[in-house]
N, C-alpha and C positions, 0 to 999 in steps of 0.2 A: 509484414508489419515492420515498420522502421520506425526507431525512436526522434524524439523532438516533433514530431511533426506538426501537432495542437499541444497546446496547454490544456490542462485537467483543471475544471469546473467544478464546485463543491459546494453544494445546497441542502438545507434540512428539509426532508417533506415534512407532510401535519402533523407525522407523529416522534417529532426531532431526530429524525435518521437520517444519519449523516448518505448522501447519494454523488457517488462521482461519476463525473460522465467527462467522456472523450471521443471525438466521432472518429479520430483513428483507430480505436478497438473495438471489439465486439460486446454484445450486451454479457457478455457473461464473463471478459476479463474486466469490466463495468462494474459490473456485480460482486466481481470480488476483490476488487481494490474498495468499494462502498463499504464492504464489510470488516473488511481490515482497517480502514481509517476509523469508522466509527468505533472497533476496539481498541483504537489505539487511544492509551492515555497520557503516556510522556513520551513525547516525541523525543526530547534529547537526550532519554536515555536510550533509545533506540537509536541513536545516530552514536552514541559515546560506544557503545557496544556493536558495531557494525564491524568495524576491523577485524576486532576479535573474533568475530564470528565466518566470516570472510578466510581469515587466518589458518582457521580451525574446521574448515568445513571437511565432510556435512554437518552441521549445524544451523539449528531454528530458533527462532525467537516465536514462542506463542502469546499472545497478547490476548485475553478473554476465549472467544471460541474460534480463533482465526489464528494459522501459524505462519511465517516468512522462512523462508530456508534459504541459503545459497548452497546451490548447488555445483558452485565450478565452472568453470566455462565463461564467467560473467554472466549469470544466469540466474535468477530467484522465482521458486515458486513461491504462489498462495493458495494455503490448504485450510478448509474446514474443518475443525474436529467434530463438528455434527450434520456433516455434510450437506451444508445449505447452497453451496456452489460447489461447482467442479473444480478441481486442480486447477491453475492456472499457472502460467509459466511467463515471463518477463526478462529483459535483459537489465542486470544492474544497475546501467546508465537510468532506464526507465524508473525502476523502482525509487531509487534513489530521490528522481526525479517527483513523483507523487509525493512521498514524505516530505520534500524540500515546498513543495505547493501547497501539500495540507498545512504545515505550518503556516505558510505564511497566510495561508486562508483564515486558521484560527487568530493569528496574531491582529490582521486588520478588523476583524469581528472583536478583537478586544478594545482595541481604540476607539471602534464604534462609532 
């Protein structure tokens, strides 16, 4: 898996769940980036709090029922806390990358 390769895509099905899809990843790191945006509610406070958490690892930010960790290494999982997906594991650059695209995903739906 190597980062940048596509852009991440970000659509509501019928029943406004947010679904990201990426054809460099598998359905299940798919799945759990889907599930992590869609808890996510402030994005910039999760980018103000990044450092610090980077800074500090190991440490997570849980957002609803979905957590983000770095791990070290340049490395962040995403875990369910009620196990709706698997563990997933990402390189920072990536991560980063998602939250930087959701936003702007949400932002041009706000212009609309």
């Amino acid at each position: 898996m190597q980062d940048a390769l596509c852009s991440w895509i970000f659509h509501y099905d019928e029943d406004d769940f947010i679904i990201a899809e990426n054809q460099s990843y598998s359905d299940q790191v798919c799945h759990a980036i889907s599930d992590f945006v869609d808890d996510i509610r402030n994005l910039q406070e999760l980018l103000t709090r990044w450092p610090n958490i980077t800074a500090n690892h190991p440490m997570r930010v849980c957002i609803n029922a979905t957590c983000a960790e770095y791990i070290g290494g340049g490395h962040v999982t995403i875990q369910s806390l009620y196990s709706t997906f698997e563990t997933v594991t990402l390189s920072e650059t990536e991560f980063l990358r998602v939250v930087t695209e959701f936003q702007d995903f949400l932002s041009a739906r706000e212009k609309g």
